[in-house]
C-alpha positions as CSV (number, residue, x, y, z in Angstrom):
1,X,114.6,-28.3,43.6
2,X,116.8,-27.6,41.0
3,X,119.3,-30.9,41.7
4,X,116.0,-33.0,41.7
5,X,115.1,-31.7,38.7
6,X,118.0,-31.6,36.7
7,X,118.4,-35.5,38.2
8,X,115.1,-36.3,36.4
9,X,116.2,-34.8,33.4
10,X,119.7,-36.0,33.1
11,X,120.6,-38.7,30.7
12,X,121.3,-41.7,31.5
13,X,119.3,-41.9,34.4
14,X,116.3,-43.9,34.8
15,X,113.3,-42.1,35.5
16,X,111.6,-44.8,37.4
17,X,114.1,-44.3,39.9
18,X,112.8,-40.5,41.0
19,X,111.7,-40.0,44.7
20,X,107.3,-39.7,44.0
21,X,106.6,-37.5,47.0
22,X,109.1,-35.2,45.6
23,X,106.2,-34.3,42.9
24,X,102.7,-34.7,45.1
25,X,103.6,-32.9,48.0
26,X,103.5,-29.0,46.6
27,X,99.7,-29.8,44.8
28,X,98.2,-31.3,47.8
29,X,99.5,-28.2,49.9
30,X,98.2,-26.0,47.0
31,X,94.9,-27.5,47.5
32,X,94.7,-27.6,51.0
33,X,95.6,-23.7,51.3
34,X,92.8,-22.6,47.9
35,X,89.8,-24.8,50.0
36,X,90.9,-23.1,53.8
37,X,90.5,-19.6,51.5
38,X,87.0,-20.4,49.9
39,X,85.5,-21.6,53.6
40,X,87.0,-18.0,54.7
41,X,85.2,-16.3,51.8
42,X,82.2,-18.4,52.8
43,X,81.8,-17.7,56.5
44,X,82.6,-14.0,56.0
45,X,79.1,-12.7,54.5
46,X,77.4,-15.2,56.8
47,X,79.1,-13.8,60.1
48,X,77.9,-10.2,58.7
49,X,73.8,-11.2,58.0
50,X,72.4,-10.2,61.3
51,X,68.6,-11.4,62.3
52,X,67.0,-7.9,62.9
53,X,68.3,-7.6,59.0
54,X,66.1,-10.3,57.9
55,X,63.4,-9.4,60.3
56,X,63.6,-6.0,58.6
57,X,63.7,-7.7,54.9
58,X,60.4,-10.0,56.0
59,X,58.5,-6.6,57.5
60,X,58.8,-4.8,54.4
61,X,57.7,-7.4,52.4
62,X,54.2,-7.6,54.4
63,X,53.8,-3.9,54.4
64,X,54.1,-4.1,50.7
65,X,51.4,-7.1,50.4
66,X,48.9,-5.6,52.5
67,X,49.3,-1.9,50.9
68,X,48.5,-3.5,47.7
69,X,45.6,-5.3,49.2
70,X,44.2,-2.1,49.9
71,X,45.2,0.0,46.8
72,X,42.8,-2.3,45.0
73,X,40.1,-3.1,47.5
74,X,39.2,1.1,48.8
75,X,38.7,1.8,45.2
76,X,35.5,-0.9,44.9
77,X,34.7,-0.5,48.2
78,X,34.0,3.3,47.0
79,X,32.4,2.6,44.1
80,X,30.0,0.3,45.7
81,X,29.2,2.8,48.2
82,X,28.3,4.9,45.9
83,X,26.1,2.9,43.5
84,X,24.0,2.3,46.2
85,X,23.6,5.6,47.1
86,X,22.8,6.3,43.8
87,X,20.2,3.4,43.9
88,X,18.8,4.8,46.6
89,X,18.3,8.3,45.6
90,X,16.7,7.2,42.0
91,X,14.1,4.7,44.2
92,X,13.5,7.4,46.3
93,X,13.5,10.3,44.2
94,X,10.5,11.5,41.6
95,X,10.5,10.0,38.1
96,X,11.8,13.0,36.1
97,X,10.2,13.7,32.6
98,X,10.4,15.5,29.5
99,X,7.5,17.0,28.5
100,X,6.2,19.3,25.5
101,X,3.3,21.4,24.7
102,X,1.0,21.0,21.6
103,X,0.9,23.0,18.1
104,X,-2.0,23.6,16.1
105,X,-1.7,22.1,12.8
106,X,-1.8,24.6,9.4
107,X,-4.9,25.7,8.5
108,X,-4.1,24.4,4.6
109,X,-2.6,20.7,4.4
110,X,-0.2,19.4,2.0
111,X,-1.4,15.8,1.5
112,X,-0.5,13.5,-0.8
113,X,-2.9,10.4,-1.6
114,X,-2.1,7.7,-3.6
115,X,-4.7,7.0,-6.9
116,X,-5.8,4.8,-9.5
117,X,-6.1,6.1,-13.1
118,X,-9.0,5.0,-15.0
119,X,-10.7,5.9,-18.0
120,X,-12.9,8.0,-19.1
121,X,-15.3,5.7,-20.9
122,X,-14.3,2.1,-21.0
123,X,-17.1,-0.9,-22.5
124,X,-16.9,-4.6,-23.6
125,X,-18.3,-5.3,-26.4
126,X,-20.1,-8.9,-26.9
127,X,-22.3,-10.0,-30.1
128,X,-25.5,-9.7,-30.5
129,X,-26.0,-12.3,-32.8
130,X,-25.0,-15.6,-33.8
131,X,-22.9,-16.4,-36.2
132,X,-18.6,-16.6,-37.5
133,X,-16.4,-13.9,-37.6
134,X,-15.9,-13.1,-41.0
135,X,-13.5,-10.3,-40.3
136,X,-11.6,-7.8,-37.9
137,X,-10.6,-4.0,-38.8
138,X,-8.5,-2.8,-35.7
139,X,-6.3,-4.3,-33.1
140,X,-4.4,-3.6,-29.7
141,X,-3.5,-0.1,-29.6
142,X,-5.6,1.6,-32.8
143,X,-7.3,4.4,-32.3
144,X,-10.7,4.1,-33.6
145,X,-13.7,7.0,-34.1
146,X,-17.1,6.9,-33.1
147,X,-19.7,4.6,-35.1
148,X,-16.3,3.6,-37.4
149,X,-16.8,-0.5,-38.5
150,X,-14.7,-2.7,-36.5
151,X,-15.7,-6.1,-37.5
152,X,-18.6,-8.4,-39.1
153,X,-19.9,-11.6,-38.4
154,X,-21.5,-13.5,-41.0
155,X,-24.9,-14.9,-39.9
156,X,-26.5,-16.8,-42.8
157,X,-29.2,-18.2,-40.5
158,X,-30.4,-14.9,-39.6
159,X,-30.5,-13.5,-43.1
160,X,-32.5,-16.8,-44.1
161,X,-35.1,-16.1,-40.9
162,X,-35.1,-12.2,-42.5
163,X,-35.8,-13.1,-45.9
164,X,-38.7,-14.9,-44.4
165,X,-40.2,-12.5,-42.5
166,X,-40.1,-10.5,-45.5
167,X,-42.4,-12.4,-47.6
168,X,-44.8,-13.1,-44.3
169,X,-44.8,-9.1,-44.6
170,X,-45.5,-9.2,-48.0
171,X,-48.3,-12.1,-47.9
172,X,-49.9,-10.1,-44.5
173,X,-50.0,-6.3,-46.6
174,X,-52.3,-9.0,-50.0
175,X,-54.2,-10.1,-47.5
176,X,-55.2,-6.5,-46.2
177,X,-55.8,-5.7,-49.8
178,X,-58.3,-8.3,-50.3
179,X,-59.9,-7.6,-46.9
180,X,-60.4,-4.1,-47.6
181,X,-61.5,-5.0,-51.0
182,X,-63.7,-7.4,-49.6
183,X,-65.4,-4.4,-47.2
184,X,-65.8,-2.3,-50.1
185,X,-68.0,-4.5,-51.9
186,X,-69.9,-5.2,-48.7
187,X,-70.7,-1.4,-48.6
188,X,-71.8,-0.7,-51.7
189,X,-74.1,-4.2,-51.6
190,X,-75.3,-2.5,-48.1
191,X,-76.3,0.4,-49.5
192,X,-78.1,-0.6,-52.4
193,X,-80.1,-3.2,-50.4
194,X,-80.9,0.1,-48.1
195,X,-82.2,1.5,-51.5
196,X,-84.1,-1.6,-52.7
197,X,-85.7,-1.7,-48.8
198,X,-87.4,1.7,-49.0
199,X,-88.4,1.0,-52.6
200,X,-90.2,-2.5,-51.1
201,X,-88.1,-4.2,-53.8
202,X,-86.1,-6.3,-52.1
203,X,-86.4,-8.3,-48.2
204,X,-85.1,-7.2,-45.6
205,X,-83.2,-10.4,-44.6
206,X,-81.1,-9.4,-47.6
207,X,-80.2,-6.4,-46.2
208,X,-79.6,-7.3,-42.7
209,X,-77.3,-10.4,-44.5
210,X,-75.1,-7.7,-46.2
211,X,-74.9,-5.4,-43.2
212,X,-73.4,-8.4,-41.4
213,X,-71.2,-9.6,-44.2
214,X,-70.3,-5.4,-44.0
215,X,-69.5,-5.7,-40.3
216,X,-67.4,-9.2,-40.9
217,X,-65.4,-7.7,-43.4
218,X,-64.1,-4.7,-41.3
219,X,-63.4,-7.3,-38.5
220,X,-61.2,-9.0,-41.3
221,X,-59.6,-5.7,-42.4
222,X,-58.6,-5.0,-38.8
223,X,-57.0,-8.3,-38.3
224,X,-54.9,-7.8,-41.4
225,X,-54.1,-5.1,-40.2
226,X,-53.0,-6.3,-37.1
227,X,-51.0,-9.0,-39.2
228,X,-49.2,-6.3,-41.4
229,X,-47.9,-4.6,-38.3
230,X,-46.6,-7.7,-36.2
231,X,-44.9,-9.3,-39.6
232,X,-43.2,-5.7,-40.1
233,X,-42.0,-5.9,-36.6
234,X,-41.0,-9.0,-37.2
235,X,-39.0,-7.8,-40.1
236,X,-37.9,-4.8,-38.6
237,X,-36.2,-6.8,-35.4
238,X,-34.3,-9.6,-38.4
239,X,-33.3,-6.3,-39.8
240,X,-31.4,-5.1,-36.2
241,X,-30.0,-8.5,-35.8
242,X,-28.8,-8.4,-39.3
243,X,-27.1,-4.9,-38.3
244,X,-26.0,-6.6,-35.5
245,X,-23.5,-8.7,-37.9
246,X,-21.4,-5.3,-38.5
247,X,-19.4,-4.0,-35.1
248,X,-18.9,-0.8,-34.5
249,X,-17.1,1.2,-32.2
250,X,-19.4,3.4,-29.9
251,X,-17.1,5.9,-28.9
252,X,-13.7,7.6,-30.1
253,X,-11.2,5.5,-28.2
254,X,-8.4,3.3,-27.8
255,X,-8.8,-0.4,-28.7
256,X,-7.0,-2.2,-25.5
257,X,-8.0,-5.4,-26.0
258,X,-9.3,-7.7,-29.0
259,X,-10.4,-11.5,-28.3
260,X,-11.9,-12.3,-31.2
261,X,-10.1,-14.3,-34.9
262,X,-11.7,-14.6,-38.0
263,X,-13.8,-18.2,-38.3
264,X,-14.8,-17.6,-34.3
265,X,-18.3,-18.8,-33.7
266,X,-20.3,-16.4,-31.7
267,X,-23.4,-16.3,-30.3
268,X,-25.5,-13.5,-28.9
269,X,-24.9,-12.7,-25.2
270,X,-22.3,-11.6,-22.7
271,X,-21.0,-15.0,-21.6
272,X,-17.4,-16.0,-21.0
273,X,-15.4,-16.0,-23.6
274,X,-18.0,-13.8,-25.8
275,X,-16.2,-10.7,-25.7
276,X,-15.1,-9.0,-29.3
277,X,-13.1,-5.7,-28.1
278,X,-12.6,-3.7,-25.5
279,X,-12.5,0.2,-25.9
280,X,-11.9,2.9,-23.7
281,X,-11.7,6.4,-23.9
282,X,-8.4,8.0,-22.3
283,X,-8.9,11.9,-23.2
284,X,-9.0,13.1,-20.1
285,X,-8.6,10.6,-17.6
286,X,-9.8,9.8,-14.2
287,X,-8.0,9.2,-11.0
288,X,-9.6,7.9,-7.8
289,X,-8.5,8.4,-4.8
290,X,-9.6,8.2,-0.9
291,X,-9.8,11.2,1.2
292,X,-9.5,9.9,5.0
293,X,-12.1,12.2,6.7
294,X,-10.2,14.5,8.4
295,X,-9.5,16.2,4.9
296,X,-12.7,15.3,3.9
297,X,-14.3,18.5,4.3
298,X,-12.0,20.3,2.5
299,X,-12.1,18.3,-0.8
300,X,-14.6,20.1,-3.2
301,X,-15.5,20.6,-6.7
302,X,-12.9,22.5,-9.1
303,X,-10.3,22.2,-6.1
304,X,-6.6,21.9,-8.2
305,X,-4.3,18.6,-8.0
306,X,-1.0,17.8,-9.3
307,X,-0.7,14.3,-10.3
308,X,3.0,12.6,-10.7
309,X,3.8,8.9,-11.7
310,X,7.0,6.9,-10.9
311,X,7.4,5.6,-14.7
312,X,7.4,9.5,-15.5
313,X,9.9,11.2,-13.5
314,X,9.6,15.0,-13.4
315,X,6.6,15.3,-14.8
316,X,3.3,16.7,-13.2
317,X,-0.3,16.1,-14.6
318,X,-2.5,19.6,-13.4
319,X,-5.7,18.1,-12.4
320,X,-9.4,19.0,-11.1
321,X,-11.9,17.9,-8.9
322,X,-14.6,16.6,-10.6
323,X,-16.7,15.1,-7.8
324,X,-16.7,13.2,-4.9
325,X,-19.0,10.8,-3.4
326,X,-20.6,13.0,-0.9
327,X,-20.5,10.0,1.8
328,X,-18.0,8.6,4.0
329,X,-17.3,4.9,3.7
330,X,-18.2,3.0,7.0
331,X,-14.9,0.4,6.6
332,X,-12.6,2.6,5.2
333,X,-13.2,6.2,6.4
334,X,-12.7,7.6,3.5
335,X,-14.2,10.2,0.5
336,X,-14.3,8.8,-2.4
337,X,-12.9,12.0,-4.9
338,X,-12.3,11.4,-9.0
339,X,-10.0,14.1,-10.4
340,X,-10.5,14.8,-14.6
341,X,-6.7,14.8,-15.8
342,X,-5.9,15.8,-19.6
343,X,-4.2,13.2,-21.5
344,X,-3.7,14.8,-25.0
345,X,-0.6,12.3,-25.7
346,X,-1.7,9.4,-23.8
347,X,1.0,9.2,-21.4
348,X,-1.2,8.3,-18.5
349,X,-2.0,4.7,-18.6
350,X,-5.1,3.1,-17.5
351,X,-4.7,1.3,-14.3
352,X,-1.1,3.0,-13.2
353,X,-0.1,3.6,-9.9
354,X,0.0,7.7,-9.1
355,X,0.1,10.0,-6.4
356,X,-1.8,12.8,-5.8
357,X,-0.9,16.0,-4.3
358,X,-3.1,18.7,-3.0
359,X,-3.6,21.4,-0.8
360,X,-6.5,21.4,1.5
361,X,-8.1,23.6,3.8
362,X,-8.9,22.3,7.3
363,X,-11.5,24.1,9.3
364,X,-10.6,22.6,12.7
365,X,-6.6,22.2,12.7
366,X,-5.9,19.3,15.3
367,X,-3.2,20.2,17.7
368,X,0.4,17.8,17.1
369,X,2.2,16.0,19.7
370,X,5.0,13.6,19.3
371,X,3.9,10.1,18.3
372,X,5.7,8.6,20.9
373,X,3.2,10.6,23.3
374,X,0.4,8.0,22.9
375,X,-0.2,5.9,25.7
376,X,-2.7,2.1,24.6
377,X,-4.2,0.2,27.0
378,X,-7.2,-0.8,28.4
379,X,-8.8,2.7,29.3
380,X,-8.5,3.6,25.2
381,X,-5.8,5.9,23.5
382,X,-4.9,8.5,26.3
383,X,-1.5,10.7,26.8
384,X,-0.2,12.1,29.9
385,X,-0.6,15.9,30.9
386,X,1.7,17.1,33.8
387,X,-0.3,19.4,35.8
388,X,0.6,22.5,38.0
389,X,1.3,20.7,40.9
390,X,3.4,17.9,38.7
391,X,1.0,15.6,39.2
392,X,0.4,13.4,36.3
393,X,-3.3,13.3,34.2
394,X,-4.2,10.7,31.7
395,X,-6.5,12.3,29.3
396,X,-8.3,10.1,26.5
397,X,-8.1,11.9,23.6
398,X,-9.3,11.2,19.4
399,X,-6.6,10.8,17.1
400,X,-7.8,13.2,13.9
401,X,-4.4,11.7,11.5
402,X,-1.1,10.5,11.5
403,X,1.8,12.0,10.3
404,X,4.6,10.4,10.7
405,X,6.6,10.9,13.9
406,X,3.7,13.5,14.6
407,X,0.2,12.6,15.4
408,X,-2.9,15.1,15.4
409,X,-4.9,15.2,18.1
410,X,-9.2,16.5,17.6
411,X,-10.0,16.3,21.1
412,X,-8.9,15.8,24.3
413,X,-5.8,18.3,25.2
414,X,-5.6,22.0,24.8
415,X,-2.3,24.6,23.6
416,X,-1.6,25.3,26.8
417,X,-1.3,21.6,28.2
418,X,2.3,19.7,28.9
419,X,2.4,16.3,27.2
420,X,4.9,14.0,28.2
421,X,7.1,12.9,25.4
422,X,7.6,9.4,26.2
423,X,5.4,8.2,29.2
424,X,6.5,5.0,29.3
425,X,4.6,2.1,31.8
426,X,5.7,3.9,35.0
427,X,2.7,6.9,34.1
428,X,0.0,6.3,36.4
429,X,-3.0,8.6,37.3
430,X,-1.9,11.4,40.4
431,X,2.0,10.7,40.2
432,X,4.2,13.0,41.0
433,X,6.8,13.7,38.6
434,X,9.5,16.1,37.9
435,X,10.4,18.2,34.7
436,X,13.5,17.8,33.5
437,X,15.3,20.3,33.1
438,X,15.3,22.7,30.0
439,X,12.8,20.0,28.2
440,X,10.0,21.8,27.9
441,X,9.5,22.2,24.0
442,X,6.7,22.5,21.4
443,X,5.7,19.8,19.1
444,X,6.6,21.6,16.1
């Protein structure tokens, strides 16, 4: 090897003259000896990978597929199973409910009404003559006394017709004068002619002329009479509508409205768009309110309120009965009550929004049960009662109020009774039921 290579490598010696096989034999040897050793590494593993190995490998795997199959199928399998033995036992079984027994109602009731506040005294006031508006004392708001001038219309026309029946007066009382004057001289002419008669010194067809000149005269004195007394009428009633021209107020009051300027033309009546003022008188004031019957009979005369408004947080009006209409309205069920409240400062406007507050007694308390209790349909307004043998009774009973999530019942159940809180459509006359458990309560 050496003396080949140092020939190679030696100068002067042409390379193209070195033996080729001298160089290719070791790699292809090399070769052939590194792919025998990788088909030995190769056939080693595969001679030691038997078939009951694999079978084995392949058994394991299906054990391991089916025991997940099952881990997740048992599981709902057993849930089913028992759902529908759950299923089974609720068709099966008796409807269980919860059931509670009535309370009677206080004897004395807190109740609280809404009311309308009114005056005491409130009037429109329209002419009652014709004429303009010569002028206007108060407004909105002014306080005004009784009789005190609030206005004047000036009504030429009826101080003209005045004026006249005046001087009819005056024509009517010269005309009495002369009738009367008239009569006199008819009596004394009578009674001389009587004289004259006796004496036979004068005819008696004078006398009986004077007698009826006598009796024509008083006729005439009676008429005039008459005439005095329908002219002063007459003057009297131009005198009224001449007072009529000066408005004043006929009450102490508030002025809350004014639709009249100065110029207007009026006319007497009450028409639209006649009114002058309107007054009202808000010292006390009176709230209205409607009792619903089952408190009606324990509204009365001097009984106490307390009146509050929202615009006046805090504060409470004390107030009385007054009165009360003393009949039930037909549509509404309801007492009409008014209740006097003092309003020294005026801080209760006409026409607010209140509510009322007061304590009445009841004389037959209703017995309360749940709301939800009430069963509607076609046999009226009925509840369910669970007997002593858990059988179910519908009972039509008369609602006597509401109050809230508690409804008072007049007729129909008893203290001792158990009413099922919420009956739902499954009650039925005669079913059997059972009570839950630790749910029997009060309505309290």
């Amino acid at each position: 090897m050496m003396s080949v290579a140092q020939e190679i490598d030696s100068p002067g010696v042409s390379k193209t003259h070195a033996p080729p096989r001298v160089r290719t034999a070791e790699p292809q040897k090399h070769q052939a000896h590194e792919q025998q050793s990788h088909e030995e590494v190769i056939q080693k593993p595969a001679q030691g990978l038997s078939w009951g190995t694999i079978l084995a490998v392949m058994l394991l795997a299906g054990c391991s597929l089916v025991g997940l199959f099952f881990a997740g199928w048992l599981p709902r399998q057993q849930v089913t199973a028992q759902l529908e033995h759950e299923a089974h036992e609720i068709k099966n079984s008796l409807p269980t409910v919860r059931v509670t027994k009535p309370v009677p109602a206080t004897p004395i009731a807190m109740v609280t009404l809404p009311g309308d506040v009114q005056a005491m005294e409130e009037i429109t006031l329209f002419p009652r003559t014709t004429g303009y508006v010569k002028r206007w004392l108060v407004d909105i708001g002014d306080e005004v006394e009784a009789g005190q001038l609030i206005a004047e219309i000036d009504t030429p026309e009826v101080r003209a017709q005045y004026e006249q029946s005046e001087a009819a007066l005056a024509e009517s009382l010269a005309s009495l004068e002369r009738a009367r004057a008239t009569v006199n001289l008819a009596k004394i002419t009578t009674n001389r002619l009587r004289t004259l008669v006796a004496r036979k010194n004068a005819a008696q067809q004078d006398l009986d002329d004077s007698e009826n000149n006598l009796a024509v005269g008083e006729a005439n004195v009676r008429l005039a009479e008459a005439t005095v007394a329908v002219n002063k009428s007459n003057v009297q009633h131009m005198q009224e509508l001449l007072s009529f021209s000066r408005i004043h107020s006929p009450f102490e009051g508030t002025v809350v409205g004014r639709f009249l300027e100065t110029g207007k033309l009026v006319s007497s009546g009450n028409g639209t768009g006649q009114a002058l003022f309107r007054i009202a008188r808000t010292n006390p004031v009176r709230v209205f309110i409607n009792v619903p019957q089952a408190y009606a009979a324990g509204v009365v005369k001097d009984l106490t309120a307390e009146v509050r408004a929202r615009d006046i947080p805090g504060r409470v009006f004390q107030g009385v009965v007054t009165r009360t209409a003393r009949a039930i309205d037909p549509l509404t069920r309801t007492l009409l009550t008014e209740i006097q409240v003092p309003n020294d400062d005026g801080a209760l406007l006409t026409g607010s929004y209140v509510q009322v507050q007061m304590e009445v007694q009841r004389y037959s308390p209703p017995l309360l049960v749940p709301a939800s209790a009430l069963i509607f349909n076609s046999g009226g307004t009925q509840v369910a009662v669970v007997g002593p043998d858990n059988k179910i009774e519908l009972r039509v009973i008369e609602v006597a109020g509401d109050i809230g999530k508690q409804i008072g019942i007049a007729t129909g159940i008893s203290e001792n009774d158990q009413v099922v809180i919420n009956p739902g459509d499954r009650m039925s006359q005669d079913l059997m039921v059972e009570l839950q458990q630790d749910a029997v309560g009060t309505a309290d």
